[in-house]
C-alpha positions as CSV (number, residue, x, y, z in Angstrom):
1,X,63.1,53.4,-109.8
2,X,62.3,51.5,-106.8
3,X,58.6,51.3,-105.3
4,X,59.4,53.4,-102.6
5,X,60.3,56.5,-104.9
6,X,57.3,55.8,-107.3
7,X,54.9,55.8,-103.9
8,X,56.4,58.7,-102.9
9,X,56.4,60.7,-106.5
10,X,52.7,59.6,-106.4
11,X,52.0,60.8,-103.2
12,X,52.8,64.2,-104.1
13,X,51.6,64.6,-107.1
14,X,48.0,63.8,-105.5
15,X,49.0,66.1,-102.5
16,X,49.7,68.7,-104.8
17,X,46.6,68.1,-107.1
18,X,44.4,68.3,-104.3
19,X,46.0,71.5,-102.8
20,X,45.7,73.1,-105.9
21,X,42.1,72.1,-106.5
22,X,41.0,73.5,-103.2
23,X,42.7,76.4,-104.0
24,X,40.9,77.1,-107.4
25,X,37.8,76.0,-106.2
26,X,37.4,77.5,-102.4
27,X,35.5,80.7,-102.2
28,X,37.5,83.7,-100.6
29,X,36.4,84.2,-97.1
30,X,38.0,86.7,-94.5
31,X,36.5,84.2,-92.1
32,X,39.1,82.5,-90.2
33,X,38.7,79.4,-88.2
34,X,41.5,79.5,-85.8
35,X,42.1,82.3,-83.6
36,X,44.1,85.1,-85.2
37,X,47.4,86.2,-83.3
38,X,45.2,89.3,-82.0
39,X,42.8,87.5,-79.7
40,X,45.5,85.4,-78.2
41,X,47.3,88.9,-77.3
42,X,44.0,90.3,-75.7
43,X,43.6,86.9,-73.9
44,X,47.5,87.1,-72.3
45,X,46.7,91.0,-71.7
46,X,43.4,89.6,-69.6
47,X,45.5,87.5,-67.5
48,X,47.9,90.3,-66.9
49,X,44.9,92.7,-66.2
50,X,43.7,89.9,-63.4
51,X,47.5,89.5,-62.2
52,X,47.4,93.1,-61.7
53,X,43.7,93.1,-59.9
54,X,45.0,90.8,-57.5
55,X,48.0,92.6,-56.8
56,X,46.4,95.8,-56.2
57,X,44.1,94.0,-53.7
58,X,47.3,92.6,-51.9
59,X,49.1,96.2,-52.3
60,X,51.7,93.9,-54.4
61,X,53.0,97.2,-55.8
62,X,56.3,95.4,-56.6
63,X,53.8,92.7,-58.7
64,X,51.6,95.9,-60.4
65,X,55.0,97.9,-61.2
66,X,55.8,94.6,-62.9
67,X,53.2,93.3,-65.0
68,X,52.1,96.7,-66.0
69,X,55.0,97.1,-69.1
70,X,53.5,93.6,-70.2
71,X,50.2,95.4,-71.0
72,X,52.0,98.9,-72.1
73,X,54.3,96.4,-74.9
74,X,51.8,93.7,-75.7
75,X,53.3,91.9,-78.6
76,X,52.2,92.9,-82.1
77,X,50.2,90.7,-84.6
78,X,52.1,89.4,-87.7
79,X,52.3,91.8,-90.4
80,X,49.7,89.6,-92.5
81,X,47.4,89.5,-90.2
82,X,47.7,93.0,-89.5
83,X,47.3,93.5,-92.9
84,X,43.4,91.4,-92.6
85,X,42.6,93.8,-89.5
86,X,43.4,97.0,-91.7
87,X,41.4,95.9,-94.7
88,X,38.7,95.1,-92.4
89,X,39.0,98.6,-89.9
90,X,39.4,100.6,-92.7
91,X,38.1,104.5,-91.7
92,X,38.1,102.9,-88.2
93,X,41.5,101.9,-87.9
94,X,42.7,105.3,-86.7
95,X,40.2,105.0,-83.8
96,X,41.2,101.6,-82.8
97,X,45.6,102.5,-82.9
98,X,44.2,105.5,-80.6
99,X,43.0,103.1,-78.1
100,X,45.9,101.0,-78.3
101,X,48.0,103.6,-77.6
102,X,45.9,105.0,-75.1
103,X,46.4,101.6,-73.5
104,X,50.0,102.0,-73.6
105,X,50.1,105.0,-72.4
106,X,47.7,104.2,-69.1
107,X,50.3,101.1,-68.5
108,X,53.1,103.2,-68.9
109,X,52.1,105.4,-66.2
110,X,50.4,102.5,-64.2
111,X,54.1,101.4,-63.8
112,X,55.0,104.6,-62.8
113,X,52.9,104.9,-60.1
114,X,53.0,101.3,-59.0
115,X,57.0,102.5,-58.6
116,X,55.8,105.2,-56.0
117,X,53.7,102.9,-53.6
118,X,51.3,105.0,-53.6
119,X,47.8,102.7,-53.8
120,X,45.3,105.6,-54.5
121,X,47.4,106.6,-57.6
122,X,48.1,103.3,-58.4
123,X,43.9,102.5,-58.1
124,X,42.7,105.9,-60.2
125,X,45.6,105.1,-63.1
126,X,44.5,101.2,-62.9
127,X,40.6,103.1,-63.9
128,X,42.0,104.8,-66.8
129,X,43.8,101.3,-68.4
130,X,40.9,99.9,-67.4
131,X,38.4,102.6,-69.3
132,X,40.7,102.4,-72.7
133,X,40.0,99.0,-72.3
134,X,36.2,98.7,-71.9
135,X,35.8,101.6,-74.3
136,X,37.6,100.1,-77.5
137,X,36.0,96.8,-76.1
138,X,32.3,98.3,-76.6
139,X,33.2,99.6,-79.6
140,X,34.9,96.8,-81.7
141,X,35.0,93.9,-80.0
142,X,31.2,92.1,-81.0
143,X,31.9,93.6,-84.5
144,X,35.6,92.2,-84.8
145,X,34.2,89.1,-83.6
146,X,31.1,88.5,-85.9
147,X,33.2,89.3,-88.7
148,X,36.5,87.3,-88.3
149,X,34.8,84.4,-86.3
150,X,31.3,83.9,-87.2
151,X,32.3,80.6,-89.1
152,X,32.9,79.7,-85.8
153,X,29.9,80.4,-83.5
């Protein structure tokens, strides 16, 4: 064996060593200390929520009509970390889906009425999304938060 190989075997045999240790060792935690998929979702949905806010102010109905199916199919977290929200919603978790998909279903039709030019309608449907938002915001959000971040405040 050359000394390149031997380094090498070496290396990961202390790699793995010190994996496994911190494995046996560590304490579970359901704190995380990177963001989970779920907060970067909500952030991109913000940013469409403002892109529609403007738009509405500039009677961009073209702009609404196309950011709104952005909100209504926001991308889904990874099964495992869905599987970390569940455990931790438990008998709440039917509460939270129904705000998601009362979410959806306020984008869906924000869409709809973004395709008919109409500003009032688009304005009053805008206030619903908006509402499903606030409300599942002032239920869960500063509980979500204290549980899967507090590591990180």
């Amino acid at each position: 064996m050359d000394i390149s190989t031997i380094r090498n075997s070496l290396f990961l045999s202390i790699l793995t060593l010190a994996l496994s240790t911190s494995q046996v060792f560590s304490e579970p935690d359901t704190k995380i200390t990177e963001s989970l998929e779920l907060q970067l979702i909500m952030q991109e949905m913000d940013k469409n929520m403002q892109i529609i806010t403007h738009a509405i102010s500039r009677e961009d109905w073209e702009q609404v009509e196309k950011t709104a199916p952005l909100i209504a199919n926001h991308p889904k977290p990874s099964m495992s970390e869905m599987k970390k929200v569940i455990a931790y919603m438990g008998k709440n978790m039917p509460k939270f889906k129904a705000y998601d998909i009362a979410t959806h279903k306020a984008a869906t039709q924000l869409e709809i009425a973004a395709e008919s030019k109409e500003g009032g309608d688009v304005i009053s449907t805008f206030s619903v999304l908006q509402n499903s938002c606030l409300a599942c915001h002032q239920q869960f959000r500063k509980p979500f938060q204290q549980h899967f971040y507090s590591t990180l405040n």
